[in-house]
N, C-alpha and C positions, 0 to 999 in steps of 0.2 A: 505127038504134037497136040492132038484134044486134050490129053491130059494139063499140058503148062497152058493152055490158054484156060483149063477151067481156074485154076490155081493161082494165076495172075485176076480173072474176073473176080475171083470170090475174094484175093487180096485187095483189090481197090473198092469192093462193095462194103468190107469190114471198114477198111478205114474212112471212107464215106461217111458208116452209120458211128463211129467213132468223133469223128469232127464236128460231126450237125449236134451229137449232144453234148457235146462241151459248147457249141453255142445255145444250146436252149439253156443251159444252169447260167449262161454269165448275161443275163438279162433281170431286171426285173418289172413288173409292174403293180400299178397302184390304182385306186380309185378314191374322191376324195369327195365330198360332198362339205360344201360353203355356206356359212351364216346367214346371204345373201339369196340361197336356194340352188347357185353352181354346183355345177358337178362337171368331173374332169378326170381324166385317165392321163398318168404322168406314165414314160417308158424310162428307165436307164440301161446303158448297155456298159459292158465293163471297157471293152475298147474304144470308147467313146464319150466326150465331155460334154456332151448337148443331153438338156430334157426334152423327150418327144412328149408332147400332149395332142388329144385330142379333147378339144373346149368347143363348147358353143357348135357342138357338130362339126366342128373346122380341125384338119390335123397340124400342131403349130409345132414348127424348130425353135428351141431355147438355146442359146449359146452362154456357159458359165462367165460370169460376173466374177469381181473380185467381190468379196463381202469379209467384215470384220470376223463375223460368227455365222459357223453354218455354212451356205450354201446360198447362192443366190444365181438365177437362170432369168434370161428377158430376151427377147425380143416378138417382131408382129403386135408390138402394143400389148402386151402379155408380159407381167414379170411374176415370176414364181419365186419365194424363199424360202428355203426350208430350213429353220435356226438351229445348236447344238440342242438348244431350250427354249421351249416356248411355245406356240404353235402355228403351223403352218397358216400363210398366205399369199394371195394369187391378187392381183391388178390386172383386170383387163377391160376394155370398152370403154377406155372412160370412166369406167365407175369407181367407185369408192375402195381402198384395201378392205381386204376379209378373209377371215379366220375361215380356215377348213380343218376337216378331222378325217381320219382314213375312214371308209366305209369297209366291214367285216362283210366277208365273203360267207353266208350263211349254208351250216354243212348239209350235207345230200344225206 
């Protein structure tokens, strides 16, 4: 009997550590830094149609937008686009649309 309980524990450990890294690959993240001096961490998840951001130290849900071209995510006064062409911009606060560019994750 200690044998099938070891046999069932180490089969649900495997597939555990099977599951958790099919969700670490279907994610991705960004960092993006704005003309305006913003800077913002964008999240996507594959099972998922919202961009998570964290802006302004604040962590903000995006819900997708229809848009012509690209990609467009808004809400919490926060709209993000991100075009087929062109380059990325962020609205928030009130202020003015602005251009952002990814920021390169410099190597170790």
């Amino acid at each position: 009997m200690g044998r099938h309980k070891a046999i069932v524990l180490a089969t649900i450990m495997l597939a555990g550590g099977i599951s958790g890294a099919w969700q670490a690959d279907a994610q991705t993240f960004k960092t993006y830094r704005c003309a305006d001096g913003t800077q913002f961490i964008v999240g996507f998840y594959d099972y998922d149609k919202r961009a998570f951001l964290q802006i302004d130290g604040e962590p903000v849900t995006l819900a997708k937008r229809l848009a012509v071209s690209g990609a467009r995510y808004s809400g919490a006064g926060v709209t993000l686009r991100i075009p087929k062409t062109g380059p990325i911009t962020v609205k928030h606060l009130k202020r003015p649309v602005t251009t952002c560019t990814t920021v390169e994750k410099p190597a170790i």
